[in-house]
BANU-223045 format. One record per residue: y negated, x negated, z negated of N, C-alpha, C in turn; residue in three letters. Coordinates in steps of 0.1 Angstrom, whole numbers, padded with zeros to 4 digits, always signed. Layout:
YXZYXZYXZALA...
//
This chain:
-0279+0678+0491-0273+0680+0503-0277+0670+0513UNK-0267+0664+0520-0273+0656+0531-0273+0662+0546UNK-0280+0663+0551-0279+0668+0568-0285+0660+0578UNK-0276+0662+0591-0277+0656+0603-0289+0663+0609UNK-0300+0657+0609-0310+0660+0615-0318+0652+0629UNK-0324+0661+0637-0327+0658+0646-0343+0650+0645UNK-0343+0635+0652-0356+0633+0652-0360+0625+0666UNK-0372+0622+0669-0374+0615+0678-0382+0600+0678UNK-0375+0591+0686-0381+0581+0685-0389+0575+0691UNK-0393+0571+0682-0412+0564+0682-0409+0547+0689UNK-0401+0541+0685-0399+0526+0689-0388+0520+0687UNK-0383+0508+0693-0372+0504+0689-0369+0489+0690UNK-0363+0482+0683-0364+0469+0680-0347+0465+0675UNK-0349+0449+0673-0335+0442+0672-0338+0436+0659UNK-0332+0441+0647-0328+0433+0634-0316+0428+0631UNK-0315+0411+0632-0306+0409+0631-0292+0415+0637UNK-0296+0414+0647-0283+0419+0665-0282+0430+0659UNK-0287+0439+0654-0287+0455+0654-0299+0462+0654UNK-0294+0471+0662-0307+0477+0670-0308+0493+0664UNK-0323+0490+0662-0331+0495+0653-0344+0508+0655UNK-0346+0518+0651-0357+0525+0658-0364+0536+0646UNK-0377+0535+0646-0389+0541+0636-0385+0554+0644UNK-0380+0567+0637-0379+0577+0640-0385+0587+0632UNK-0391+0600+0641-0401+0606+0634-0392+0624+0633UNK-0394+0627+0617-0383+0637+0614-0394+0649+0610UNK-0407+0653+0622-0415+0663+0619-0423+0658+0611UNK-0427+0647+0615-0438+0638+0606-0432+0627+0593UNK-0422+0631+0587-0413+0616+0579-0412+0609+0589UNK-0414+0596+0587-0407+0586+0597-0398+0577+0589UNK-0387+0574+0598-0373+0568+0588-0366+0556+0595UNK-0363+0545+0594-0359+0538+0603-0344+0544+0604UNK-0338+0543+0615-0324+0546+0620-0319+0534+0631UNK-0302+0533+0627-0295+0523+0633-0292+0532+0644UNK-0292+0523+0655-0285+0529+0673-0278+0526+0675UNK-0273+0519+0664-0258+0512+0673-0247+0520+0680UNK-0246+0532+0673-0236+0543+0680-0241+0553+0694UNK-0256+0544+0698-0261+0556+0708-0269+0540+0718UNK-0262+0535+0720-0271+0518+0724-0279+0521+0738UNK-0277+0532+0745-0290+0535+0758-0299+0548+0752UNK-0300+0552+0740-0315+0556+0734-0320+0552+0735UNK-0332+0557+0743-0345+0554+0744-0360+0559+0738UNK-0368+0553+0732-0385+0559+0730-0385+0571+0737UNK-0390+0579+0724-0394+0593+0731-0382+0604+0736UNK-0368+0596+0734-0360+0610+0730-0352+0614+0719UNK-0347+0625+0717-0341+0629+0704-0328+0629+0703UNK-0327+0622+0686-0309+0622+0681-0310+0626+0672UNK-0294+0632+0667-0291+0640+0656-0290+0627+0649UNK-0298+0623+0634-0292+0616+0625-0284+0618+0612UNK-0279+0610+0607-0273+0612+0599-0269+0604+0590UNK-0276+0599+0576-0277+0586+0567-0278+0577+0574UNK-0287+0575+0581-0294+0565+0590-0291+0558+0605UNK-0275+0568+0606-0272+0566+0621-0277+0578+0631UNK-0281+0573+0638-0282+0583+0649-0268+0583+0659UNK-0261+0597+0663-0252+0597+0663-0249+0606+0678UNK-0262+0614+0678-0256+0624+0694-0274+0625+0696UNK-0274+0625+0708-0285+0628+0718-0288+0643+0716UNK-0299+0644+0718-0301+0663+0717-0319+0661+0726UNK-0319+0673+0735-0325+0678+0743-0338+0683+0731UNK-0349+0678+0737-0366+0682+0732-0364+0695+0724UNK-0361+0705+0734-0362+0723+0730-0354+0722+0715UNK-0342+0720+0719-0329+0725+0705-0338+0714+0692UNK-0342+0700+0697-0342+0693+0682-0358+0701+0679UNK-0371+0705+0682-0384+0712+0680-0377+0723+0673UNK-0366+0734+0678-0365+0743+0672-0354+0740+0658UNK-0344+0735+0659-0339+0732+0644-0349+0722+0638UNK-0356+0717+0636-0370+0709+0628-0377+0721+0621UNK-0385+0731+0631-0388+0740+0627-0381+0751+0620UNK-0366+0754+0621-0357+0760+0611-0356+0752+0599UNK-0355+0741+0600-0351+0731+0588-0364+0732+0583UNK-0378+0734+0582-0389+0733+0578-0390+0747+0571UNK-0387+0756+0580-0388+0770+0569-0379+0777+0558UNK-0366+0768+0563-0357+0768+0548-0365+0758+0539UNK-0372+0752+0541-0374+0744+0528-0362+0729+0533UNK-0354+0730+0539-0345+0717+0544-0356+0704+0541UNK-0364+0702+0546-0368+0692+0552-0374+0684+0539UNK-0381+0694+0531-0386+0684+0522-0371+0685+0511UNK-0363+0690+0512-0352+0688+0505-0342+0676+0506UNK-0346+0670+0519-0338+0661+0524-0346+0646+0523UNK-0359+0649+0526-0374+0637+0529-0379+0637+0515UNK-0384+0650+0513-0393+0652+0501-0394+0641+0492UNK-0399+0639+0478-0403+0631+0465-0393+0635+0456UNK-0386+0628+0453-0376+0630+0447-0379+0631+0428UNK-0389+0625+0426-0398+0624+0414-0407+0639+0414UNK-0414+0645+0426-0418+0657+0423-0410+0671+0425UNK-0400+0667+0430-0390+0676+0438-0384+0683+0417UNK-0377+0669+0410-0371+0669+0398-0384+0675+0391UNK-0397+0677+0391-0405+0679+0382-0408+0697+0384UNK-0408+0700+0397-0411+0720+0399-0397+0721+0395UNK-0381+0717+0398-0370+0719+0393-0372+0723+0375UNK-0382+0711+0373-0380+0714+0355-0390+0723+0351UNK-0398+0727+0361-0412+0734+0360-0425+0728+0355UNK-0422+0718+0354-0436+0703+0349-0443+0710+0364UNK-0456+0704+0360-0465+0706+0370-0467+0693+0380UNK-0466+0692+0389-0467+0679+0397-0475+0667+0394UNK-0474+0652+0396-0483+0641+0389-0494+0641+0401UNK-0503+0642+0390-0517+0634+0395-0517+0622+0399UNK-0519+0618+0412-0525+0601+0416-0533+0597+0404UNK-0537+0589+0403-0542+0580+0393-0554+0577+0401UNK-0566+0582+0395-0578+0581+0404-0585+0561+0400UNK-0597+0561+0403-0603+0554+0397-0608+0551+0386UNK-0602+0543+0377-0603+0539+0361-0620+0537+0360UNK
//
């Protein structure tokens, strides 16, 4: 499933005449294109969506759907490890980091 989710942004920058911002999705951070929101600014929240950010949304509403999307399980369903996500799916037990040899 893919969902438009709300995050806020941390910074923003110009790649190649498109404008660009490290956005933080409840702790994922993801880069996102502005081109469809070009007076976004650091520090407020857009609904994104496969990497565009698309509508503006107020502190309150995007804190509380973050926090809904977190206790469905949404969030790591969307962010999550896609390698550990497929492994409780098959009921393998999750990989070990590889410590020091």
């Amino acid at each position: 499933m893919c969902l438009a989710v709300p995050g806020r942004v941390l910074d923003i920058d110009e790649r190649d005449g498109t404008r660009m911002a490290s956005v933080d999705f409840g702790g994922v951070v993801k880069e996102v294109c502005l081109e469809y929101l070009p007076d976004l600014q650091v520090g407020e929240y857009a609904i994104v969506h496969v990497g565009f950010a698309l509508q503006r949304l107020d502190e309150e509403s995007a804190k509380q759907t973050l926090e809904l999307f977190a206790e469905l399980g949404m969030l790591q369903e969307e962010f999550g490890d896609a390698w550990e996500m497929a492994a409780a799916e098959a009921g393998l037990e999750p990989r070990e980091e590889v410590r020091d040899r």
